[in-house]
C-alpha positions in Angstrom: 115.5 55.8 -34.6 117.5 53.4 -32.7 120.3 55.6 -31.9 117.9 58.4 -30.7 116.2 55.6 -28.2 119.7 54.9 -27.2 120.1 59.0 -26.6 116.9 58.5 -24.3 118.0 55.9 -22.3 121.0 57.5 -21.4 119.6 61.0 -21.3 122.3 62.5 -23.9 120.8 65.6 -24.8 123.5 66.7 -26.9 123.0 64.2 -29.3 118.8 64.2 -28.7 119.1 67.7 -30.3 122.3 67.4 -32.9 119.8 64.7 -34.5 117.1 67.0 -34.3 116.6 68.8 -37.2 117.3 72.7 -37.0 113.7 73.4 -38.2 111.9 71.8 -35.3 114.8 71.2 -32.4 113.4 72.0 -29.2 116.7 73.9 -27.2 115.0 75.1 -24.9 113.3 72.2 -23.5 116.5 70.3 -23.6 116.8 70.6 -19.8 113.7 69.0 -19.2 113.7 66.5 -21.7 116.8 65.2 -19.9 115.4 65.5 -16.8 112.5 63.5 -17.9 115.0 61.3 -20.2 116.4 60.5 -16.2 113.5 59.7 -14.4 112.5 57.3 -15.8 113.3 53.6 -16.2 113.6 52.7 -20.3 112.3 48.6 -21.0 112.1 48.5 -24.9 112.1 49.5 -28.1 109.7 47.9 -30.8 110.1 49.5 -34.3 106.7 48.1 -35.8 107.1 49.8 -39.1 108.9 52.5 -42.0 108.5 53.6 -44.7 111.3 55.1 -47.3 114.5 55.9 -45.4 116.7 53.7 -47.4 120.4 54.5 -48.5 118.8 56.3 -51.8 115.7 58.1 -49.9 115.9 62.0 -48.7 112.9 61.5 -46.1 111.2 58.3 -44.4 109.0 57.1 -41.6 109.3 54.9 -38.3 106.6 54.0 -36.5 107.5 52.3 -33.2 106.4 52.2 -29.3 109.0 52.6 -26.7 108.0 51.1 -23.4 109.5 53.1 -20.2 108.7 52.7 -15.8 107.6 55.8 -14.8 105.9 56.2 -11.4 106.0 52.5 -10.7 104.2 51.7 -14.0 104.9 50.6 -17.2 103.9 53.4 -19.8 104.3 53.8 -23.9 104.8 56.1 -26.0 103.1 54.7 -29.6 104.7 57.5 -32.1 104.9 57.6 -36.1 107.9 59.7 -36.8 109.1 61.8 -39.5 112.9 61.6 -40.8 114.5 63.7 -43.2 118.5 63.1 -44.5 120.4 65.9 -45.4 123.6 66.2 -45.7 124.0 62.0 -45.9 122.9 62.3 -41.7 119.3 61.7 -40.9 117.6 64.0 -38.7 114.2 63.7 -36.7 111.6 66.1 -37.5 108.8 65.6 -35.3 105.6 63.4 -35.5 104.6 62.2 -39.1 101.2 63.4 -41.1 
């Protein structure tokens, strides 16, 4: 989760979708998720829970808020997300159930 916030901030799309997982990776909005990634200014992480996602797990949870500027106010996004590992790699799959 960290390294994907760090993708945001820096608006690396490449690795935003290589840690996407190929079931749900959104290529073509990856122009305008940089774009957005870009414009606007990134305060904080806060990872306020998982679940799973250890060394021995296949699939886990991470609930967090990450705290950006965007049109001269502080906004949030307040997400529960869904991991899966293959491979030994995690990969994002999209908001959790």
């Amino acid at each position: 989760m960290r390294s994907r916030y760090s993708a945001f901030v820096t608006a690396n799309g490449e690795y935003l979708m290589q840690s996407h997982h190929s079931s749900t990776r959104p290529i073509k909005e990856k122009k305008a998720i940089v774009k957005w990634a870009k414009s606007v200014e990134w305060i904080k992480l806060d990872v306020l829970e998982t679940t799973k996602g250890t060394e021995n797990d296949t699939e886990g949870t991470v609930t967090f808020k990450a705290y950006f500027y965007e049109n001269g106010k502080v906004a949030v996004i307040h997400e529960k997300s869904a991991f899966v590992k293959e491979n030994n790699k995690w990969y994002y799959l999209g908001l959790s159930k």
